[in-house]
C-alpha positions in Angstrom: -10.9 -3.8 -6.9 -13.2 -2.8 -9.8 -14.0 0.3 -8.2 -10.2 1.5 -8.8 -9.0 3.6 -11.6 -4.9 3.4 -11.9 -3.6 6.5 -13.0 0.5 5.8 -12.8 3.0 3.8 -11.0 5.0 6.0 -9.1 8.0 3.1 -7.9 8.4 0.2 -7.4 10.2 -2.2 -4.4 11.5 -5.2 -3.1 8.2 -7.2 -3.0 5.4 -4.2 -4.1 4.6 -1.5 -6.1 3.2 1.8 -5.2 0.4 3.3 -7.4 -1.1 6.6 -7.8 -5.3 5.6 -7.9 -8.3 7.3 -8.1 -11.2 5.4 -6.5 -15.0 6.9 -6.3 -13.6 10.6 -7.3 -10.8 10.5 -4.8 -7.2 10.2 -5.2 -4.8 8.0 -3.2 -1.2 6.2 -3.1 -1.6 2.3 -3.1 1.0 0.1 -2.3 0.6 -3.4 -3.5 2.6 -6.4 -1.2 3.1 -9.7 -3.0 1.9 -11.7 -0.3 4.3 -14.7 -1.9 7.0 -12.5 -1.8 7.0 -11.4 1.7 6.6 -15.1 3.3 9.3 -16.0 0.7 11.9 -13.2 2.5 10.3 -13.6 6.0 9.7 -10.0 6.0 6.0 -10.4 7.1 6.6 -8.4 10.5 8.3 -5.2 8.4 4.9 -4.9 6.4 3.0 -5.0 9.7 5.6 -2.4 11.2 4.9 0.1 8.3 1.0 -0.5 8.4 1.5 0.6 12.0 3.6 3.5 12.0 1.3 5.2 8.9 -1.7 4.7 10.9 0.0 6.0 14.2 1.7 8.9 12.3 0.1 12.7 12.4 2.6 15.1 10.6 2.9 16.7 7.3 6.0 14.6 6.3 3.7 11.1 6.5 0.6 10.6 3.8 -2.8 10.2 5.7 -3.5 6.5 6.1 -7.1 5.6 5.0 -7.5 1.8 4.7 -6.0 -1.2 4.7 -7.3 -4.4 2.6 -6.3 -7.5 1.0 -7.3 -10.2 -1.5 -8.0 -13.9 -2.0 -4.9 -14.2 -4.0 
């Protein structure tokens, strides 16, 4: 997580927040899941359902799925 430079928010949702970064000299959109959130609203299967559908999707109307990762916390 050191490696990322924030440059703006650009929204915010239910249990996350999606950021505009910059890590080693590329830029990306991160979303961030509150893990506690998602258990606390049961909704653990909808975050796995959009994971899967960016990484399936090819088109210009989806962003270009990269990575996925997660922390200790």
């Amino acid at each position: 997580m050191k490696d990322i430079k924030l440059i703006h928010d650009l929204g915010a949702g239910s249990y996350g927040v999606v950021s505009l970064i910059n890590l080693h000299g590329s830029v990306y959109a991160l979303k961030q899941v509150n893990k506690q959130q998602v258990l606390q609203v049961d909704k653990v299967a909808n975050v796995h359902f959009e994971r899967d559908v960016l990484q399936a999707a090819s088109n210009a109307y989806f962003p270009d799925f990269h990575f996925t990762f997660q922390v200790s916390t």
